[in-house]
DOZA-985764 format. One line per field, with one value per atom (N, C-alpha, C): x, y, z; residue in one letter; residue number from 0; atom name. Coordinates in nm, 4 decimals, decimal comma, always signed. Atoms other than C-alpha are relative to their C-alpha. Layout:
<nodes>
X X/...
Y Y/...
Z Z/...
r A/...
k NUM/...
a CA/...
</nodes>
This chain:
<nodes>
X +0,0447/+1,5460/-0,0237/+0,0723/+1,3364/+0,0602/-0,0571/+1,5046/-0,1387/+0,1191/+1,2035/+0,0532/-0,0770/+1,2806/-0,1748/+0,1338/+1,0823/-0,1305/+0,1013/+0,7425/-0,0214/+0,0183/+0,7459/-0,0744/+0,0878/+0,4695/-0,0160/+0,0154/+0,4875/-0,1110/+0,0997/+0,2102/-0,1041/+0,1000/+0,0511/-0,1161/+0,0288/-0,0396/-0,0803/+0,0205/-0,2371/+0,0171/-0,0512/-0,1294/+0,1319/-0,1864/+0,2138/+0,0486/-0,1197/+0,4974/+0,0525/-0,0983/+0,6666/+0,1567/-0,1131/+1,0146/+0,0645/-0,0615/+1,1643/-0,0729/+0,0704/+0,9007/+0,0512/-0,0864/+0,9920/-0,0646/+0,0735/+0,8631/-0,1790/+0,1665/+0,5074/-0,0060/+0,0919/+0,4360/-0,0489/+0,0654/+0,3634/-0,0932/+0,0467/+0,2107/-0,1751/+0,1497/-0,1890/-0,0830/+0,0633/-0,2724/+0,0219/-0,0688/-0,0296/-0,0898/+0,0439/-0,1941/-0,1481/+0,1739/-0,5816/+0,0369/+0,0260/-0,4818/+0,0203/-0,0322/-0,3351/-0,1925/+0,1032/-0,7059/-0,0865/+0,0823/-0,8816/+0,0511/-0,0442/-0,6754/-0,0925/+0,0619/-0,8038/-0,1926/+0,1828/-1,1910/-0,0120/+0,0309/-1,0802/-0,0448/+0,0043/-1,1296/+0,1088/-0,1668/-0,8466/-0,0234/-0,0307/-0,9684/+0,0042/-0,0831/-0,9275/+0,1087/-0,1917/-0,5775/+0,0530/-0,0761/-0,4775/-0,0054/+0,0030/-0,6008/+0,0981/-0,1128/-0,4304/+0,1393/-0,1937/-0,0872/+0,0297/-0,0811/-0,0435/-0,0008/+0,0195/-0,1062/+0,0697/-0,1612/+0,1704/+0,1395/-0,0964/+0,3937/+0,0550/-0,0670/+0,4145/+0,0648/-0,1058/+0,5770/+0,0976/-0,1111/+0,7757/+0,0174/-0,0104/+0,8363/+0,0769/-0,0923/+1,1089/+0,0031/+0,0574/+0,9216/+0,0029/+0,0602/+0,9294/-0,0699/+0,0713/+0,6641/-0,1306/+0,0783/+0,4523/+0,0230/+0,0335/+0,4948/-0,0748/+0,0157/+0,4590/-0,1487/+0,1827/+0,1098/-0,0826/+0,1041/+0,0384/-0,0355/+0,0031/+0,1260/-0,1103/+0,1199/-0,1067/-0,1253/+0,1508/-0,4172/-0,0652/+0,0260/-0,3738/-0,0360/+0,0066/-0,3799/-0,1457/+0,1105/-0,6827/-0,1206/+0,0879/-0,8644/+0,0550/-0,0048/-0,7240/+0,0443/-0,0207/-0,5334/+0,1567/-0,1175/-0,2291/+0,1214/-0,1087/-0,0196/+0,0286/-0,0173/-0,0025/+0,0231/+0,0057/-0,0165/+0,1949/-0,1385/+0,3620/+0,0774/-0,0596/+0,4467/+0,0526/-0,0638/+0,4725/+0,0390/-0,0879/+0,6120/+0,1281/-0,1745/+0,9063/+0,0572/-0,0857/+0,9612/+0,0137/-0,0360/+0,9607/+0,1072/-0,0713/+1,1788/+0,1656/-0,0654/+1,3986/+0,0541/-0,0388/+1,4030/+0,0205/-0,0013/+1,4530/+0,0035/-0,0065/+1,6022/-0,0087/+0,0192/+1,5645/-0,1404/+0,1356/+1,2064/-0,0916/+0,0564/+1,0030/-0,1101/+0,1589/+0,6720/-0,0020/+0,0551/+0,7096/+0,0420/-0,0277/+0,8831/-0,0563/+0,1606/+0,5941/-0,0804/+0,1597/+0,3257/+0,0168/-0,0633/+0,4935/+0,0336/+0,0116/+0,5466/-0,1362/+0,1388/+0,1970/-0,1041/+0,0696/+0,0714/+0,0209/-0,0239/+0,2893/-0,0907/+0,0927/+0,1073/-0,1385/+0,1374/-0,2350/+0,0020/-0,0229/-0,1031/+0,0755/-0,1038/+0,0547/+0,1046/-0,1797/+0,3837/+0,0527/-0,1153/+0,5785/+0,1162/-0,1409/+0,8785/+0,0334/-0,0305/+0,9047/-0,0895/+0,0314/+0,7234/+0,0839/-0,1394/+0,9996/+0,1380/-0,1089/+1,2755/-0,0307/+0,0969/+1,0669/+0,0163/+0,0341/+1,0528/+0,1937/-0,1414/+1,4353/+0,0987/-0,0533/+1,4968/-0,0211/+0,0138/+1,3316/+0,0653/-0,1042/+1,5715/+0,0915/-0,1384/+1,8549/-0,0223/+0,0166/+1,7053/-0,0533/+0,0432/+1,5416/+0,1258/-0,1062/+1,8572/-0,0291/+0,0874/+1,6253/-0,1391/+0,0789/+1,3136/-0,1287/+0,0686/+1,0445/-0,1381/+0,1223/+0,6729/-0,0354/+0,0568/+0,6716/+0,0866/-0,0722/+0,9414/-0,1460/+0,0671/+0,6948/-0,1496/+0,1250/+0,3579/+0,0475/+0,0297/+0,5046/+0,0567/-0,0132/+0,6517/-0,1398/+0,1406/+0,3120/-0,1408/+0,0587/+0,1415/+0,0603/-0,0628/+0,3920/-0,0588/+0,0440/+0,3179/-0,1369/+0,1584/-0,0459/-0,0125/+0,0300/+0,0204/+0,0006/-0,1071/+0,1949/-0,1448/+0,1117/-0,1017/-0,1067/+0,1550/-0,3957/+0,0492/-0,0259/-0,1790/+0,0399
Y -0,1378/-0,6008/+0,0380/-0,0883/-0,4440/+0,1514/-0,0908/-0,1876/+0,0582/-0,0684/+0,0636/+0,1093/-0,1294/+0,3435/+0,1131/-0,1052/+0,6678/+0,0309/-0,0363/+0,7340/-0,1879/+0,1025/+0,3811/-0,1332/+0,0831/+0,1571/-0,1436/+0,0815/-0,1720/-0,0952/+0,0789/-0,3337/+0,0967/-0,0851/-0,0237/+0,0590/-0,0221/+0,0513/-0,1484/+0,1242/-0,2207/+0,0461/-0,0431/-0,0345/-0,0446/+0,0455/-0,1230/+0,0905/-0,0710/-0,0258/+0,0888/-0,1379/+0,3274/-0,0091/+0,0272/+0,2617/+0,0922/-0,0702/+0,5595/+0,1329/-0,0698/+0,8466/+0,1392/-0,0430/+1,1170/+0,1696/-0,0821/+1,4630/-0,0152/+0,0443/+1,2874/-0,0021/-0,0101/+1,2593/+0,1400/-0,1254/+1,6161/+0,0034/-0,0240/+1,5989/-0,0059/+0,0804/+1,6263/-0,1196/+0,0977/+1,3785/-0,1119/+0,1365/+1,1314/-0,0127/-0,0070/+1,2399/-0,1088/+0,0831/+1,1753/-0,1316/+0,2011/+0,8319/-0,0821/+0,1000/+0,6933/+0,0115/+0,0341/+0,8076/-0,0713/+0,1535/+0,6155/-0,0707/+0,0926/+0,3667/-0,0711/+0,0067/+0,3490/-0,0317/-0,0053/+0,3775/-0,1148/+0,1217/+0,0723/+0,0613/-0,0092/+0,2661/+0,0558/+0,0391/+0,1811/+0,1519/-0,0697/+0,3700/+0,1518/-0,1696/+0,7077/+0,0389/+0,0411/+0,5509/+0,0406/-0,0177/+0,5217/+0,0839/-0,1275/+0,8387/+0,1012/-0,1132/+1,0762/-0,0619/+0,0500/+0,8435/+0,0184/-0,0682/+0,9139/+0,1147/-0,1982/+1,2989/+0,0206/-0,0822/+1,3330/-0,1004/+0,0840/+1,0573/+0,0764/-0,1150/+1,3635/+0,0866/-0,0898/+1,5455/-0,0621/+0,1033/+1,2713/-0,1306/+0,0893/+1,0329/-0,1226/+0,0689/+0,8734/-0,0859/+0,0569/+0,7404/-0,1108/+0,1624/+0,3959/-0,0337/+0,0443/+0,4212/+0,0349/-0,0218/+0,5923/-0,0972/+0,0857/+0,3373/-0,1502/+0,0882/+0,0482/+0,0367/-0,0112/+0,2114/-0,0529/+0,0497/+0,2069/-0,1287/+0,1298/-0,1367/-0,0856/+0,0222/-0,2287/+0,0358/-0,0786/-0,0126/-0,0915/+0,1009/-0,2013/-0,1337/+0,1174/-0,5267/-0,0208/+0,0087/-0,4317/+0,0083/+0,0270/-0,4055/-0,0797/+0,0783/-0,6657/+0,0042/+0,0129/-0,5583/-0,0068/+0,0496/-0,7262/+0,0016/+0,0009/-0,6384/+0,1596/-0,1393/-0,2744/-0,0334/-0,0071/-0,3931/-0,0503/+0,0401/-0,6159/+0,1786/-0,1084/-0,3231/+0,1288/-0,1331/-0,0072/-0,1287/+0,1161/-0,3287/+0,0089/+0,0259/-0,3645/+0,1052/-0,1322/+0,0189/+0,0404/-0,0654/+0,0571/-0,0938/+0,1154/-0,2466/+0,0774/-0,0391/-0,0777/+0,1087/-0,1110/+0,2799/-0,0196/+0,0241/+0,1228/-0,2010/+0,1213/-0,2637/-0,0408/+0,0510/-0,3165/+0,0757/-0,0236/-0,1913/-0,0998/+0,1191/-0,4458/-0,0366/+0,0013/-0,3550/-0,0342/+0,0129/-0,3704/-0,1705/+0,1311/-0,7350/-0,0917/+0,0857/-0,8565/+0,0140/+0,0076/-0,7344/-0,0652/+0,0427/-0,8148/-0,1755/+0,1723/-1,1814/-0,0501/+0,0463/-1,1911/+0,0179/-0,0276/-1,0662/-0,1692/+0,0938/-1,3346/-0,1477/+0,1359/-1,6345/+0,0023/+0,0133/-1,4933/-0,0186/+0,0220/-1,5419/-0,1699/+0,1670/-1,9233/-0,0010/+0,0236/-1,8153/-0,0102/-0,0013/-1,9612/+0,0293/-0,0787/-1,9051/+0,1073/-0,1053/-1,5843/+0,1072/-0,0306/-1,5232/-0,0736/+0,0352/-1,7361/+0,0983/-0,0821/-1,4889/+0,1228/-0,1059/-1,2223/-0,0127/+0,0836/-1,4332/+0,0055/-0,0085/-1,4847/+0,1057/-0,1583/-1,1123/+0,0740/-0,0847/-1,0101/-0,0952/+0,0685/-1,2924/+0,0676/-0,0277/-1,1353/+0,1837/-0,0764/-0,7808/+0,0515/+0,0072/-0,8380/-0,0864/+0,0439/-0,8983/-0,0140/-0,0043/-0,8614/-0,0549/+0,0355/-1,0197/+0,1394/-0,0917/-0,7963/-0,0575/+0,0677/-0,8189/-0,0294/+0,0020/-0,8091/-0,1528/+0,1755/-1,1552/-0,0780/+0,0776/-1,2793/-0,0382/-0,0384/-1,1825/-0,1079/+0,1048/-1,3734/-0,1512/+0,1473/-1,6935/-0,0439/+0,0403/-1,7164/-0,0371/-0,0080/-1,6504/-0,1052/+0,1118/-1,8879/-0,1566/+0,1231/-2,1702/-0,0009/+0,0320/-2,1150/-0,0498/+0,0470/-2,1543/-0,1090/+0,1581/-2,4696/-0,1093/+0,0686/-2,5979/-0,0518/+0,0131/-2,5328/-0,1166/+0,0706/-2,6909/-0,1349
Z +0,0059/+2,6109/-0,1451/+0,1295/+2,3033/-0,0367/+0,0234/+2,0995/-0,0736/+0,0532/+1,9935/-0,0506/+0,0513/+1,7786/+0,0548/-0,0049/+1,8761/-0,1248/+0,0912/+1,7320/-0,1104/+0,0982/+1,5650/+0,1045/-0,0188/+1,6457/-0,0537/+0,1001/+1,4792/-0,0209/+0,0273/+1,3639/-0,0390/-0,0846/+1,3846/-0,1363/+0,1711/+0,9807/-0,0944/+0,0792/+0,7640/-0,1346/+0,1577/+0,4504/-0,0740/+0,0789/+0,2334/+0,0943/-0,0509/+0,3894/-0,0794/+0,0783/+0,3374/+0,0630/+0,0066/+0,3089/+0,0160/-0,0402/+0,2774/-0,0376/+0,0409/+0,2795/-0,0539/+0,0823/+0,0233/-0,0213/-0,0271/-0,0234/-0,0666/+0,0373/-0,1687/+0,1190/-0,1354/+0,1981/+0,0337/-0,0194/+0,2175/-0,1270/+0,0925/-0,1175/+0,0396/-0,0195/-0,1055/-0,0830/+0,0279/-0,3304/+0,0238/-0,0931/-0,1467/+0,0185/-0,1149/+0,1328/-0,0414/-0,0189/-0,0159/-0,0962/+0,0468/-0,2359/+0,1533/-0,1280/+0,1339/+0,0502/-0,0624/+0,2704/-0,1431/+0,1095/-0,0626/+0,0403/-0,0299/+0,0370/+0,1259/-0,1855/+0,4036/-0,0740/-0,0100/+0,2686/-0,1507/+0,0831/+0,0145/-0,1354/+0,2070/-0,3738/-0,0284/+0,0908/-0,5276/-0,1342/+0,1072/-0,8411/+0,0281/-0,0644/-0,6430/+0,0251/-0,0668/-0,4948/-0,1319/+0,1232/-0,8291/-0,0545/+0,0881/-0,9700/+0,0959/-0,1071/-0,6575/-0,0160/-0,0122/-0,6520/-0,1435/+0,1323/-1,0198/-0,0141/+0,0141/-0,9999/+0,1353/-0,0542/-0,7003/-0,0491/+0,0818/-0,9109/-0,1062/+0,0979/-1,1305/+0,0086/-0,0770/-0,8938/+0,0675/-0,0251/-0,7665/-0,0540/+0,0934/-1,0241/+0,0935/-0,0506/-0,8395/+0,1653/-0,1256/-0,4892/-0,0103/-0,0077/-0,4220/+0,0608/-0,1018/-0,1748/-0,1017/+0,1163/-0,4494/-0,1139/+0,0909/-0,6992/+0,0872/-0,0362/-0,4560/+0,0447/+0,0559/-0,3696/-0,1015/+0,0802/-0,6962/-0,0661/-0,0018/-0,7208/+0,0677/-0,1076/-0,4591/+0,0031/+0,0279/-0,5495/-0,1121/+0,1089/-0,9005/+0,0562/-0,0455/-0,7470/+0,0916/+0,0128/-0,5918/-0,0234/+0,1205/-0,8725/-0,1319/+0,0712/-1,0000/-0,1609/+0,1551/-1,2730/+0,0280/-0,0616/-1,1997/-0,0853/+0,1078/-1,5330/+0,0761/-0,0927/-1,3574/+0,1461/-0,1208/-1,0415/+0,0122/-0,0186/-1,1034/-0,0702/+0,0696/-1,3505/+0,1283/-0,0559/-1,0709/+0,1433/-0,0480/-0,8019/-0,0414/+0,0677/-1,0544/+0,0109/-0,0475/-1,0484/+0,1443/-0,1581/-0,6969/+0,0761/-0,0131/-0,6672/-0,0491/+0,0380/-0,9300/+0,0799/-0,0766/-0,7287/+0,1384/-0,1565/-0,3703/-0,0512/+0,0063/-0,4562/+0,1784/-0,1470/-0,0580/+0,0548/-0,0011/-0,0538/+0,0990/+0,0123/+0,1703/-0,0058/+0,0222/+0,1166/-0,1528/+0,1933/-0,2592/-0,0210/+0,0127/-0,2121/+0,0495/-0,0697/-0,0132/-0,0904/+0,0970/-0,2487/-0,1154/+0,1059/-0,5717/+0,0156/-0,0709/-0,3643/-0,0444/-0,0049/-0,2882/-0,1135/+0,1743/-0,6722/-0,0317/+0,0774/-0,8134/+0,0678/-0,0413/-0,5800/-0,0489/+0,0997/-0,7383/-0,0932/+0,2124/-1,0848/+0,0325/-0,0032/-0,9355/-0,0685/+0,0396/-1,0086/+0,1032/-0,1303/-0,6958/-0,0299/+0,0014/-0,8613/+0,0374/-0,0453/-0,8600/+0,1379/-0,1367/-0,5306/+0,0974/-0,0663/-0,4027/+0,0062/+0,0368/-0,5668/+0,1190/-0,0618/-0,3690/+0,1677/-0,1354/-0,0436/+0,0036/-0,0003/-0,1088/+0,0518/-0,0185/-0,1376/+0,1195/-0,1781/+0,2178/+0,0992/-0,1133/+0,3621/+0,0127/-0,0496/+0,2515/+0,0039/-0,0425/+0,3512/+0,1261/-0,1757/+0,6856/+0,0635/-0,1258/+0,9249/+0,1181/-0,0977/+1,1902/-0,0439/+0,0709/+1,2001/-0,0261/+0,0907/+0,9616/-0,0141/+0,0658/+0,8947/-0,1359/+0,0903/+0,5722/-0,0597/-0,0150/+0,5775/+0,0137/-0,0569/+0,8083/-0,0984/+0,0981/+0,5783/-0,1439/+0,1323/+0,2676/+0,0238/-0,0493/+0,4325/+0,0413/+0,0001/+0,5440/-0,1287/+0,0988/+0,2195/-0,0832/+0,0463/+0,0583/+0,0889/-0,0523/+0,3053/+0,0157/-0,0128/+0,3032/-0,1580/+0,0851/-0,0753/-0,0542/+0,0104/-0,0917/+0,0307/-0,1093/+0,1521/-0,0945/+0,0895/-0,1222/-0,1061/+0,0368/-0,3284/-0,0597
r X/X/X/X/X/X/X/X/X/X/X/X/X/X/X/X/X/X/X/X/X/X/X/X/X/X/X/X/X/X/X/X/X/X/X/X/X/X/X/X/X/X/X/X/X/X/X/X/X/X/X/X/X/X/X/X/X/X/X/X/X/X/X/X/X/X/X/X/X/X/X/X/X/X/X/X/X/X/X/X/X/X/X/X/X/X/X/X/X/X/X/X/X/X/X/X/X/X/X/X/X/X/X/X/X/X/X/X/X/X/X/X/X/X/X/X/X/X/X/X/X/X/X/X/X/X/X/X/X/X/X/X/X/X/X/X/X/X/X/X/X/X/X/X/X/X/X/X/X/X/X/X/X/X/X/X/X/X/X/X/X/X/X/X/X/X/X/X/X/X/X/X/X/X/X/X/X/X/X/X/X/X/X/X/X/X/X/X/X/X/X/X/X/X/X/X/X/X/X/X/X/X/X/X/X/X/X/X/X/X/X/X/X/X/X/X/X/X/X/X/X/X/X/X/X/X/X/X/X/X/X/X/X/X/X/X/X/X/X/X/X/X/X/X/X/X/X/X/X/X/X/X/X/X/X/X/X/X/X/X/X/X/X/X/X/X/X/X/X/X/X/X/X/X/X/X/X/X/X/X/X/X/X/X/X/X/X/X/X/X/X/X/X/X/X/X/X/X/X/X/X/X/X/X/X/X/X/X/X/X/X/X/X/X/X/X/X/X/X/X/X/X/X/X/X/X/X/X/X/X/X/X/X/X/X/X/X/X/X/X/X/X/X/X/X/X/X/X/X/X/X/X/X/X/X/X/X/X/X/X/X/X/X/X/X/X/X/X/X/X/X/X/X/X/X/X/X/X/X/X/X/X/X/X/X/X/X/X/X/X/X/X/X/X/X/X/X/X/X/X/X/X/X/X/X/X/X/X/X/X/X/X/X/X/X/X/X/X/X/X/X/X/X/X/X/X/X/X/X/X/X/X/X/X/X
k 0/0/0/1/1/1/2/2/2/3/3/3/4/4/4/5/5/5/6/6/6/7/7/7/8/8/8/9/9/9/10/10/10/11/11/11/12/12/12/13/13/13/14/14/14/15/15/15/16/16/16/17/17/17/18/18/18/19/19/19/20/20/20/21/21/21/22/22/22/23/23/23/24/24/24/25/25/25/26/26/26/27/27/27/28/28/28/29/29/29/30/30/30/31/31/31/32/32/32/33/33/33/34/34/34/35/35/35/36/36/36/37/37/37/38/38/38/39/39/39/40/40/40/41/41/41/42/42/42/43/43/43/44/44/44/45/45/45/46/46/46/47/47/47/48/48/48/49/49/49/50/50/50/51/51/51/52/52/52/53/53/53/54/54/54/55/55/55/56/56/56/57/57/57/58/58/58/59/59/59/60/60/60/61/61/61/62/62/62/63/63/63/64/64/64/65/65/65/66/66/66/67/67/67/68/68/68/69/69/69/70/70/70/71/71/71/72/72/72/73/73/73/74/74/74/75/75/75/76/76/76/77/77/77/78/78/78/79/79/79/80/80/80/81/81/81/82/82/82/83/83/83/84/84/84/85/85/85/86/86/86/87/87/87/88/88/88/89/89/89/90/90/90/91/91/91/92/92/92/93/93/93/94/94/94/95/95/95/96/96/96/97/97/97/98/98/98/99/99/99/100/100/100/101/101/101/102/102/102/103/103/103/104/104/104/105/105/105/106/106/106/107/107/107/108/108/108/109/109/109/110/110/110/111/111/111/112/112/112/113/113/113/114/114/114/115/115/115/116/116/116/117/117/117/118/118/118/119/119/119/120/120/120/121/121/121/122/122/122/123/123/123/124/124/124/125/125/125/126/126/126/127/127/127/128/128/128/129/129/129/130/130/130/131/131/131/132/132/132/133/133/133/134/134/134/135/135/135/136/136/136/137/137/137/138/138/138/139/139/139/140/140/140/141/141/141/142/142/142/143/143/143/144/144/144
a N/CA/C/N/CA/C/N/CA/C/N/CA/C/N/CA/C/N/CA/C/N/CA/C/N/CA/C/N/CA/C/N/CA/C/N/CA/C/N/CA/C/N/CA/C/N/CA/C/N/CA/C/N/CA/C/N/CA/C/N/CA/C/N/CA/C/N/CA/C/N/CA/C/N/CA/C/N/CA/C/N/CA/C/N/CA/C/N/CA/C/N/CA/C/N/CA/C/N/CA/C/N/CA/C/N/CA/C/N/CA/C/N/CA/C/N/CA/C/N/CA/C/N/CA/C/N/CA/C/N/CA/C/N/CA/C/N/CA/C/N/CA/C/N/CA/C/N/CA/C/N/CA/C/N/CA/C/N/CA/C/N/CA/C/N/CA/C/N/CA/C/N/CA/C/N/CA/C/N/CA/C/N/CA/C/N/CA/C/N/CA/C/N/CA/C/N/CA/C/N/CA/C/N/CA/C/N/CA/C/N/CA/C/N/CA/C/N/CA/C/N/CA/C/N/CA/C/N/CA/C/N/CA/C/N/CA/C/N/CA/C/N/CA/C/N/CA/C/N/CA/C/N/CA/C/N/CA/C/N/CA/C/N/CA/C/N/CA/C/N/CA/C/N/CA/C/N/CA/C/N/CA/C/N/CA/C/N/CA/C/N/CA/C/N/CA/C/N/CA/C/N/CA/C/N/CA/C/N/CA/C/N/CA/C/N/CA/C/N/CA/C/N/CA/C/N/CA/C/N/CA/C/N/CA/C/N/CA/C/N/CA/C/N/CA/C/N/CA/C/N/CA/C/N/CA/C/N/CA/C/N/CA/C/N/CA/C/N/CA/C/N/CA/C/N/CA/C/N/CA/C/N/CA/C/N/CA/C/N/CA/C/N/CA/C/N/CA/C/N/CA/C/N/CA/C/N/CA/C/N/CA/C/N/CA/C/N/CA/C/N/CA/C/N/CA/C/N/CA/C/N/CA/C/N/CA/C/N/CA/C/N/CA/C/N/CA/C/N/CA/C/N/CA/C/N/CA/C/N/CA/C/N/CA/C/N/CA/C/N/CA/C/N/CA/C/N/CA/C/N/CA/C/N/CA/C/N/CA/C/N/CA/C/N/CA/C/N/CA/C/N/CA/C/N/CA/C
</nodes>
């Protein structure tokens, strides 16, 4: 028997995971970087998630955005950079330990996309997609390899 929590869909989001959503979810520029997000320009993501990051500095779902927006545009010294702070403000984060995984395999650092991979073992007690998402990304990396 499947334990379902109300209102929770899983699978149901292709965006980073919001970990623990904070009052930026009411915020409107959350709100419109999540829809840049959705319509794929990052450099809008990134302009709205830093202008409600000013009102909530301390989000780890807002940094791990902006981790992720960076990353896709490819500017991956920003992209690990707000990763590490959302890591820092939420060390059991697992959207930020998936992306920050999956950064480091574009830069061919397995090490520390291993450390990463390590860290959603010993935070998924149950099994998690975002476990599942970088064991995959890890063993697809190994593969090219």
């Amino acid at each position: 028997m499947a334990f379902v929590l109300p209102g929770f869909t899983p699978g149901a989001n292709a965006e980073p995971y919001e970990d623990n959503p904070s009052a930026a979810a009411n915020d409107p520029d959350y709100a419109a970087g999540k829809a840049a997000m959705v319509k794929k320009d990052w450099t809008e993501a990134v302009k709205r998630f830093h202008q409600a990051a000013l009102r909530d500095p301390d989000s780890a779902d807002l940094h791990n955005y902006l981790g992720f927006s960076y990353r896709n545009l490819k500017q991956m010294d920003l992209a690990l950079k707000f990763y590490k702070r959302s890591i820092e403000l939420n060390p059991r984060h697992r959207g930020a330990h998936e992306y920050i995984g999956e950064a480091y395999l574009m830069l061919n650092d397995l090490p520390n996309a291993e450390k990463h991979l390590e860290a959603l073992r010993n935070i998924c007690l149950l099994p998690c997609e975002e476990l599942d998402d970088l064991e995959k990304a890890v063993k697809d990396y190994r593969a090219r390899k």
